[in-house]
C-alpha positions as CSV (number, residue, x, y, z in Angstrom):
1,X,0.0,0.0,0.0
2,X,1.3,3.6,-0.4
3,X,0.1,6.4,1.6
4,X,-0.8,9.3,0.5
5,X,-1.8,12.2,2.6
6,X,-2.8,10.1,5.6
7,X,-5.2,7.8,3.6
8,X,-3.6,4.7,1.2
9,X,-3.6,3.7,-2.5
10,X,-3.5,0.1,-4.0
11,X,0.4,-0.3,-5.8
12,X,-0.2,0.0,-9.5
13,X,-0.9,-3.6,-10.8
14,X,-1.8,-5.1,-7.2
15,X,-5.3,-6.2,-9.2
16,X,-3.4,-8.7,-11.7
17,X,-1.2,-9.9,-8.8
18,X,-4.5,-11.6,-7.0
19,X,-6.2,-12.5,-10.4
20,X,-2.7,-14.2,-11.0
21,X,-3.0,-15.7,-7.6
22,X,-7.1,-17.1,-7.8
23,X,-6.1,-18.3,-11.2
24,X,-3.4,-20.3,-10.1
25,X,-5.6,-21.2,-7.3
26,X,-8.6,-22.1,-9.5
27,X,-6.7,-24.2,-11.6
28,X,-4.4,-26.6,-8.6
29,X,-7.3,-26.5,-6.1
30,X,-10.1,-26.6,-8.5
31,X,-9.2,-27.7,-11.8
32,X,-10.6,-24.8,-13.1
33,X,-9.1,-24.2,-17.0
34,X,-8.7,-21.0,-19.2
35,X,-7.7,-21.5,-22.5
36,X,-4.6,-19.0,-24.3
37,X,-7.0,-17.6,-26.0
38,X,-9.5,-16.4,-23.5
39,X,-6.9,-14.6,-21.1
40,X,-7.0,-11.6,-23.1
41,X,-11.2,-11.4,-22.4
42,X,-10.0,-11.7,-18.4
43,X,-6.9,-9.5,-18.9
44,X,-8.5,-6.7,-20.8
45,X,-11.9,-7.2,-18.3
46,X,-10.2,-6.7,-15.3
47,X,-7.6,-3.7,-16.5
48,X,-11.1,-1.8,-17.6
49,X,-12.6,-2.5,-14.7
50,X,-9.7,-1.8,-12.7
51,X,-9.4,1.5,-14.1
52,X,-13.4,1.8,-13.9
53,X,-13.9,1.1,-10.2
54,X,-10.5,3.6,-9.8
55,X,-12.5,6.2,-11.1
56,X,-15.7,5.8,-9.5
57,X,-13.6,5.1,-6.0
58,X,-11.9,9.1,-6.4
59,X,-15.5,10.3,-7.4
60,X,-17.2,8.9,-4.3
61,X,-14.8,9.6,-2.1
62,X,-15.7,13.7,-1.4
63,X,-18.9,12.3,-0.9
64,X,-17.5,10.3,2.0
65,X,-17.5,12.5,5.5
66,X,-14.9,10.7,7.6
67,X,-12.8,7.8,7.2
68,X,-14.6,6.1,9.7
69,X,-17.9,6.1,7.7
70,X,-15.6,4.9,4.6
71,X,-16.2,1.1,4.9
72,X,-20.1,1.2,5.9
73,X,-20.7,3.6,2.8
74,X,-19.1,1.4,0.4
75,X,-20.4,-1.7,2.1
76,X,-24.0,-0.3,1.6
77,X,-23.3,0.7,-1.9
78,X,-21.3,-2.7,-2.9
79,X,-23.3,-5.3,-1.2
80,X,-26.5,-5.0,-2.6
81,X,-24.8,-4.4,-5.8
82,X,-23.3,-7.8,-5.2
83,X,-26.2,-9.2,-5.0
84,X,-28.4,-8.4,-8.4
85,X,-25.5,-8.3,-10.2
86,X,-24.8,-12.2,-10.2
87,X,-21.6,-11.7,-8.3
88,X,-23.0,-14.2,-5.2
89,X,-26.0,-15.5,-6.5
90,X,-27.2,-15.8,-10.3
91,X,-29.0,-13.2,-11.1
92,X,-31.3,-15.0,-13.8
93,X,-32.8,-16.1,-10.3
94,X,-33.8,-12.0,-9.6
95,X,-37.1,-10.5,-10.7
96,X,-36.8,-8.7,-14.4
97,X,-37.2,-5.7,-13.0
98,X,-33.9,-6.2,-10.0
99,X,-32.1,-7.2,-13.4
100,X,-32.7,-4.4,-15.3
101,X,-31.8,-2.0,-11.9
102,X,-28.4,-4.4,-12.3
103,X,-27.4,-3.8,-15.7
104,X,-27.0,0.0,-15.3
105,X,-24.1,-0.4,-12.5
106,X,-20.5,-1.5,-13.7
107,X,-20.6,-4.8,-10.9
108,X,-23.0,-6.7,-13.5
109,X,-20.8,-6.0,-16.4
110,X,-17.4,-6.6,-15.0
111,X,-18.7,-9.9,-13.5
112,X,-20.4,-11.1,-16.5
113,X,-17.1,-9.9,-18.9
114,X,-14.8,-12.7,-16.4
115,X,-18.3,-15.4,-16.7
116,X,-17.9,-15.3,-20.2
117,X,-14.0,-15.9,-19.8
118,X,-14.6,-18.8,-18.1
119,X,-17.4,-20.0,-20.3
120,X,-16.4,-23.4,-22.0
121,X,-18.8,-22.8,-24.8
122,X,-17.2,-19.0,-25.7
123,X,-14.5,-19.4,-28.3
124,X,-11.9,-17.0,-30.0
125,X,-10.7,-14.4,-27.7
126,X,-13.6,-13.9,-25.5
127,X,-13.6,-10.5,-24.8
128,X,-16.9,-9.3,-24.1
129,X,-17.1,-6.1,-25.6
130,X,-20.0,-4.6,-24.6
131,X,-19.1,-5.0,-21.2
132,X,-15.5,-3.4,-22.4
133,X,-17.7,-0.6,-23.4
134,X,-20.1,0.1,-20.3
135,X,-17.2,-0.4,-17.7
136,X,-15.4,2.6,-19.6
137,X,-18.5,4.6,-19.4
138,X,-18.2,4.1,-15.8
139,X,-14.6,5.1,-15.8
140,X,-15.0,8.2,-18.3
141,X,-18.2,9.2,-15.9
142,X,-16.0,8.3,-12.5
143,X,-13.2,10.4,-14.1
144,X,-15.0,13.2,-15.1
145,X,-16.8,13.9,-11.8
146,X,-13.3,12.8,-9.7
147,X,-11.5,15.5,-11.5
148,X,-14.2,18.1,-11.2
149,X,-14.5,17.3,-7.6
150,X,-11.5,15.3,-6.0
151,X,-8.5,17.0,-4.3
152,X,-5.6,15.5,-1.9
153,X,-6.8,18.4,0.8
154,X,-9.2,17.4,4.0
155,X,-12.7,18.3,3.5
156,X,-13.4,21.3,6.1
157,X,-16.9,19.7,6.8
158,X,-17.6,18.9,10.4
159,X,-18.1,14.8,10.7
């Protein structure tokens, strides 16, 4: 971790260090297999989303008031997210409506671009590119707002 001005930042490329580490893990412990050809779908997925959930992280966090309200506010915004987006459960299981409310956040597309990795039946390079195209929405929207908004300083709002 590196800190910066009393709060911490991920090292650059910590993200392909534990996909490295669950795919080594998948495979030995589970005999989980991804062909040559699909690692660029997970590669490219989780380097967009990577970037995307960056973004959207710097954005949110001048709407956070403390660091102790830090985890609970991005447990109450992740969670549920979690939930409808197929992440712990399968969200064909949801009502229509929960799974349209799912497909406007970047968690359903970043989990269904690695699913499809992963899919047997998916052949080629299996990058998903419409999930490519959301999660940089998400980024480019993250982005925007964390560099209209975002700044190293202390908020001078009471907490």
């Amino acid at each position: 971790m590196l800190s910066v001005g009393g709060g911490t930042l991920e090292r650059p490329g910590a993200e392909f260090a534990g996909v490295a580490v669950l795919l080594v893990i998948g495979r030995l412990a589970y005999g989980v297999t991804l062909s040559g050809s699909a690692f660029l779908g997970v590669l490219l997925t989780t380097l967009v989303g990577s970037v995307a959930f960056s973004c959207l992280a710097y954005a949110l966090s001048m709407a956070i008031g403390s660091v102790d309200s830090v985890t609970p506010t991005v447990q109450a915004i992740s969670l549920p997210l979690y939930f409808i987006s197929g992440v712990f459960i399968p969200n064909v299981d949801l009502p229509p409506w929960l799974q349209d409310v799912a497909k406007a956040f970047p968690v359903e597309h970043l989990a269904n671009g690695l699913h499809h990795a992963f899919d047997p039946a998916v052949h080629g390079t299996a990058v998903p590119w419409t999930d490519i195209a959301v999660l940089a929405a998400w980024a480019a929207a993250g982005l925007a707002v964390a560099l209209r908004r975002f700044t190293w300083s202390p908020s001078t709002a009471t907490t």
